[in-house]
N, C-alpha and C positions, 0 to 999 in steps of 0.2 A: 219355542217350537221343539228343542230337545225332551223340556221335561214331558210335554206332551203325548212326544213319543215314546219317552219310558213311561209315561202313564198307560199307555196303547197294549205297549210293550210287558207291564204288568198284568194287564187285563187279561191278554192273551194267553199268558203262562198261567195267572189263577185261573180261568176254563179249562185249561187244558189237564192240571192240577184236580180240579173238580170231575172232569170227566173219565182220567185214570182212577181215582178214588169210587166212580160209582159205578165204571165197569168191575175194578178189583173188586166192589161189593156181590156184583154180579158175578162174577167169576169164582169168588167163594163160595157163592150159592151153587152155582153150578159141581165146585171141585167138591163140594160136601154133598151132593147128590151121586156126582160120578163116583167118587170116592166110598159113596153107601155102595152104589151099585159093582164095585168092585169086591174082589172078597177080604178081607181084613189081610189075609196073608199076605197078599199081593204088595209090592212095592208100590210105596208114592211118594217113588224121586220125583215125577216127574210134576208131579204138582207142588210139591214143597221145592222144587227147583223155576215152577212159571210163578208162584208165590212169592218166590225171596227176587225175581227178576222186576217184578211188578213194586214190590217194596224200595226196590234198587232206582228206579225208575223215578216215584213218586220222592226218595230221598233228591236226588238229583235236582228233580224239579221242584224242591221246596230247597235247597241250595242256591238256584238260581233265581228264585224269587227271591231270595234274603237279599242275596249279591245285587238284585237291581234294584232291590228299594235302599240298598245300601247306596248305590248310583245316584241314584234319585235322590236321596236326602243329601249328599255331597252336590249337586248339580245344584240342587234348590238354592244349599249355604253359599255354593261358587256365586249362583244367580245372586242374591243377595247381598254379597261381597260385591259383585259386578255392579249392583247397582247404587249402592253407598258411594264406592268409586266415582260412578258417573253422576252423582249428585254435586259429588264433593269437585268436578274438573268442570260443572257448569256453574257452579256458585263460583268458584278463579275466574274461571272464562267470561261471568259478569263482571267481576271485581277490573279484571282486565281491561273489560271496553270501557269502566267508568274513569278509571286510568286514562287508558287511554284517551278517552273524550277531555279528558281534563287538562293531559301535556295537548291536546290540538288546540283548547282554545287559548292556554298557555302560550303557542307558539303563532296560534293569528294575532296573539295582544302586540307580543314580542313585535312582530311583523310589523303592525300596525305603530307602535311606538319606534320602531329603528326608519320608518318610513317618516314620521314627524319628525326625527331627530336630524336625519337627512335634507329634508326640506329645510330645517332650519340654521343647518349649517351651511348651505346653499346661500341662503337669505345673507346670513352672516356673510361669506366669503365674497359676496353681491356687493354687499353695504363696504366693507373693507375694500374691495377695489376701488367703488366711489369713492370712498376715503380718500385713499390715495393718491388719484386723478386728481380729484380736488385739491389735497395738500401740491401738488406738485405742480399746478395749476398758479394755485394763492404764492407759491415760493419763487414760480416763474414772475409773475407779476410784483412781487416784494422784491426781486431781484431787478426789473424793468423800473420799477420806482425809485428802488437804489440806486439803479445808474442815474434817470433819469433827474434825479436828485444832486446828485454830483456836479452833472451838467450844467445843472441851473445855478449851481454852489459857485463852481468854476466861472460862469459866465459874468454872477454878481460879483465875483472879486474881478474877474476883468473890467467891468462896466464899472467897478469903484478906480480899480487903476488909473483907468481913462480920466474920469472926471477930475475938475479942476477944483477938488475939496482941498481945504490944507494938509497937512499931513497927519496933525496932531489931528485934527475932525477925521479923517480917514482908517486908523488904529481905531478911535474909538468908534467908528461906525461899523467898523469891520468884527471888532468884538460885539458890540450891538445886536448886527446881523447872525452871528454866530451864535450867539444867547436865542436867538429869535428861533436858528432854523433848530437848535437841540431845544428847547422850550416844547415845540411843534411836535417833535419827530421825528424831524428831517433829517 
């Protein structure tokens, strides 16, 4: 839109350039008639004064067309700069979203794996309590057996006591039975 307008803006000035140039043509023609028609002796200041005014004028204005195509050729370079620029921050700005799309699905895997890792240490810590119910279960029960083993140990040497074995059959049955219940287990 700028250069445009120093395009507008040149145009402007070259007619304007163009039409002091062919009045000044016209005006010569005129000052070399007036200037016939005056007598030689006469002064003409005043036309070598609207002469050099017109010249002054036309310099001016071919100054200020130089200076805006000078505008203009820097405005075009800037634009062009400008635009290299913005080529060069949407090719990043791609590079960016491919990145970035890359750490997202990085971070859904991530997500998705700390999510099984979780489930499965769940599982685990599931399984380990069972464990240990269990163990403390079978330990209660190893211990109930153990007593209840005792019991029975204690009862058979009472129930040997009692009976009317001799003594020497009694020792040896005792170790018999003893051999029996570590044989077993018990």
């Amino acid at each position: 839109a700028v250069v445009s307008t120093q395009s507008t803006g040149d145009k402007m000035v070259s007619e304007k350039v163009s039409q002091r140039e062919q009045q000044s043509r016209v005006s010569q023609h005129d000052r070399g008639v007036t200037c016939e028609l005056i007598p030689k002796e006469a002064n003409h200041s005043k036309c070598v004064e609207g002469q050099r005014k017109q010249e002054q004028i036309i310099s001016d204005l071919r100054r200020s067309i130089e200076r805006s195509s000078k505008e203009r050729d820097s405005l075009k370079s800037q634009q062009k700069t400008d635009g290299e620029v913005a080529q060069k921050l949407a090719f990043e700005l791609d590079e960016l979203r491919k990145q970035s799309g890359l750490l997202n699905s990085r971070h859904d895997s991530m997500v998705r794996s700390l999510r099984a890792e979780t489930k499965i240490k769940m599982d685990l810590f599931s399984a380990l309590g069972d464990a240990r119910r269990q163990t403390e279960e079978l330990s209660h029960k190893l211990e109930l057996k153990s007593k209840e083993h005792e019991l029975l140990k204690q009862r058979f040497a009472e129930a040997m006591a009692v009976s009317t074995f001799p003594t020497s059959s009694f020792v040896t049955s005792t170790t018999a039975s003893d051999t029996f219940y570590s044989a077993n287990g018990f």
